[in-house]
C-alpha positions in Angstrom: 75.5 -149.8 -28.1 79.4 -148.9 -27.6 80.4 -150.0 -24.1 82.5 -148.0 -22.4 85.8 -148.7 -20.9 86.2 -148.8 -17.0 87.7 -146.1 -15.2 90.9 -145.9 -14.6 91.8 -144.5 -11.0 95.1 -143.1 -10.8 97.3 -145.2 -8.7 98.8 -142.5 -5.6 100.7 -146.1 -4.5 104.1 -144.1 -5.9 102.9 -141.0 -4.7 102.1 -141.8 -0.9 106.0 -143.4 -1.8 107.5 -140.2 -2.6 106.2 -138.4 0.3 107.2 -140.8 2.9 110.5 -141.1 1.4 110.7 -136.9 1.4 109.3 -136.7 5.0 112.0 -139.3 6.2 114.7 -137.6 4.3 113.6 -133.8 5.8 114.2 -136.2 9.0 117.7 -137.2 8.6 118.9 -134.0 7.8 117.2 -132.3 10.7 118.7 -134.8 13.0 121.8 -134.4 11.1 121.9 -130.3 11.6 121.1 -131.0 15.6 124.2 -133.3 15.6 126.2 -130.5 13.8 124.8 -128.0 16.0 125.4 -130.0 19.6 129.3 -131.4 18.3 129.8 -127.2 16.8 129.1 -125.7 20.8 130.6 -129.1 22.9 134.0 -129.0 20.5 137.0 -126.5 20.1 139.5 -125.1 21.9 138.0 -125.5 25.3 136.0 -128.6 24.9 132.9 -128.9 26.7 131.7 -132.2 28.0 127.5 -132.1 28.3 128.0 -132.9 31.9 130.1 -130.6 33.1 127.9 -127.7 31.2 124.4 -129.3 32.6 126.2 -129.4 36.1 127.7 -124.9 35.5 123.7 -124.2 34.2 122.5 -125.9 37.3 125.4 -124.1 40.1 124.7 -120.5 37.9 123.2 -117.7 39.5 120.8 -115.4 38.1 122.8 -113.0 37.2 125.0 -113.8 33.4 128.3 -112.4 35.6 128.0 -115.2 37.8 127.9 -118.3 35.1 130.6 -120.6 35.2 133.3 -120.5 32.1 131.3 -123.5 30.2 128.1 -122.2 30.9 129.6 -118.4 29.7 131.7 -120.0 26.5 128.6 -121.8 25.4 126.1 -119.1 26.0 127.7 -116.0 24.9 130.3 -117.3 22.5 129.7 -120.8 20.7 125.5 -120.8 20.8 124.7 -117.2 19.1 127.3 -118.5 16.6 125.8 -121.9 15.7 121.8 -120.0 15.6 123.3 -117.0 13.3 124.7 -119.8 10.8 121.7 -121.8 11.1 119.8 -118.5 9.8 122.0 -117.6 7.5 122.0 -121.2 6.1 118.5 -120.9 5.7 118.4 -117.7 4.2 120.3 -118.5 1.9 118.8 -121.7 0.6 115.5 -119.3 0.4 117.4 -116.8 -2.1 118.8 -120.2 -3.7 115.2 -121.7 -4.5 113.6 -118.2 -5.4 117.1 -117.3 -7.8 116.6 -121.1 -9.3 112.8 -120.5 -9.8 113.4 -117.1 -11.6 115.8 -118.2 -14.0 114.5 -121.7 -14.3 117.7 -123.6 -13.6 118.9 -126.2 -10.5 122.1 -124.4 -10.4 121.6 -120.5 -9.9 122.4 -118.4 -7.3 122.2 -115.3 -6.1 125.2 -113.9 -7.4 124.2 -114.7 -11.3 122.9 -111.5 -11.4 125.0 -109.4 -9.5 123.7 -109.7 -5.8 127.0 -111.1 -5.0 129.1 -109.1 -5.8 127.3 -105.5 -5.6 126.8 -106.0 -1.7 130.8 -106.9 -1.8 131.7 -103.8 -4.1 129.9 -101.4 -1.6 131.0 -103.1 1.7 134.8 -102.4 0.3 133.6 -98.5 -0.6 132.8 -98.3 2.9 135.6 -99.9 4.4 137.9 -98.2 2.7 136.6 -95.0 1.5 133.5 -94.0 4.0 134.2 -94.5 7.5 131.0 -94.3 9.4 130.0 -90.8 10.2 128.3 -91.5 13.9 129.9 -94.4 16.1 126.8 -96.0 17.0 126.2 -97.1 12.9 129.8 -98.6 13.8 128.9 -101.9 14.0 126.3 -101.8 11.7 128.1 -99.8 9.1 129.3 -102.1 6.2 126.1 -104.2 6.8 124.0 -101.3 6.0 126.5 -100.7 2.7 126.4 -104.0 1.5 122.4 -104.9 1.8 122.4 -101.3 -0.2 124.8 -102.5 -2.9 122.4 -105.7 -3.0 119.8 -104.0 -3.5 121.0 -101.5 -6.2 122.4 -104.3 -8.0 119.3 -106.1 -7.8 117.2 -102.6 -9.5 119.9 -102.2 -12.2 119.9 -105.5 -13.1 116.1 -105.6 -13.6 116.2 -102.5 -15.1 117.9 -103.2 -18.1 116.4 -106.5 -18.3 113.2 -105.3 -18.0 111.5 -105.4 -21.6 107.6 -104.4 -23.5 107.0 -108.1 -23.3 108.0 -108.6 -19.8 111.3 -109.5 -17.8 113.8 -111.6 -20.1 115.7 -114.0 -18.2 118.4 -113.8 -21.0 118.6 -110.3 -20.4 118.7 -110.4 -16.5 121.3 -113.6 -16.9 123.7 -110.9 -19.2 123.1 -108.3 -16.9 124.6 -110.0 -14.1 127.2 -111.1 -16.1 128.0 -107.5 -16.6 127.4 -106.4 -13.1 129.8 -108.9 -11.5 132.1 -108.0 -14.2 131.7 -103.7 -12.9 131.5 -104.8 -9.1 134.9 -107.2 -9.5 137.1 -103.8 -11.0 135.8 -101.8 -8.3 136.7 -103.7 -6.0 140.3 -104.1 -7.1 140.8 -100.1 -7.6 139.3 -100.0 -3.8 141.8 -102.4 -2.3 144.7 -101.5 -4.6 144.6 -97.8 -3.2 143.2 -99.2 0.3 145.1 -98.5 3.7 146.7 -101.3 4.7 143.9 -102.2 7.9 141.1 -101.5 5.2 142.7 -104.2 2.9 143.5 -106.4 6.1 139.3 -105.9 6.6 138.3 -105.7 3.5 140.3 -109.5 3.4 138.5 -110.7 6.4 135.0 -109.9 5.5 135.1 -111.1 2.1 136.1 -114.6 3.8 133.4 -114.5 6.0 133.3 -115.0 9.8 131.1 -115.5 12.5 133.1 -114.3 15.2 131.0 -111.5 15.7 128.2 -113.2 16.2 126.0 -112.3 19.5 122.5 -111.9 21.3 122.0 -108.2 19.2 122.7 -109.5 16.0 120.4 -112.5 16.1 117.5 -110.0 17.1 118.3 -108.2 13.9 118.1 -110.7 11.8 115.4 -112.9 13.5 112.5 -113.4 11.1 109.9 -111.8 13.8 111.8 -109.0 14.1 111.1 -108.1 10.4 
């Protein structure tokens, strides 16, 4: 008679380790991005001490025309700002992990394969070239422009990477090579004939800003709104 050999439980000893070390670093940085967010509305130009903004909330009226100028710079001006970059931070870190799990490498993003730079191609067509026909898509004009350059970029590009034996990765990662390649001379034709405020915009938005930030715009792009 052969005897057998014990079982061998697996030992979870480094696994319970792992998780306790990745719940107490998912800690630190949210206590980090609190500190980030409370020193990004207290500091700038006008700084705000905590105390004298608890003591405008509490002498406010009901009414937002009758808040103090803390209570008004941090409500209107410096919180929308500090919420739209905490969702755009996170929206991006969403197309970050689904880009690096298409491609199947740590260090993609969205603009290997064109997403970049389509949305910036049409934003400077529209800019430029196509003023907004109706001026209440004003506001909302070279948003609506660049999510549509996105997304053609996006269809192209799996378009001609799409093959009989599925998507090719090598394909898509050419493609977008190719795209950025189209998007980047179309965007130096646009601005080399632009007007001299649709280069001076077409400068500023490329940059990025949150200076426009406000109540409106965080509605749109609130995840329950979708």
């Amino acid at each position: 008679m052969i005897a057998q050999a014990p079982e061998v439980l697996p030992d979870n000893r480094h696994f319970y380790a792992r998780h306790r070390a990745r719940l107490v670093g998912i800690a630190v940085l949210f206590a980090l991005l609190l500190l980030a967010a409370y020193f990004a509305i207290m500091s700038g130009n006008f700084p705000i001490p905590f105390s004298a903004l608890l003591q405008s909330w509490l002498r406010a009226g009901p009414l937002p025309t009758e808040l103090s100028t803390p209570a008004y710079i941090v409500s209107q001006l410096r919180l929308p700002r500090v919420l739209l970059a905490g969702l755009i931070g996170a929206m991006l870190g969403m197309s970050g992990c689904a880009m690096q799990g298409l491609v199947r490498n740590p260090l993609a993003d969205p603009g290997l394969i064109g997403i970049s730079g389509g949305a910036a191609a049409a934003a400077t067509l529209s800019m430029a070239v196509f003023p907004p026909a109706m001026a209440e898509l004003a506001p909302y004009w070279v948003t609506i422009w660049a999510f549509g350059g996105a997304l053609a970029a996006v269809w192209l590009v799996i378009r001609l990477a799409n093959t009989p034996a599925g998507l090719s990765v090598a394909t898509l990662i050419l493609a977008g090579v190719a795209i950025n390649a189209l998007t980047g001379t179309v965007i130096g034709a646009v601005s080399y004939v632009a007007s001299d405020d649709a280069l001076r915009q077409i400068s500023y938005w490329t940059m990025g800003s949150l200076a426009g930030a406000n109540w409106s715009t965080l509605t749109i792009i609130n995840p329950r709104s979708a």
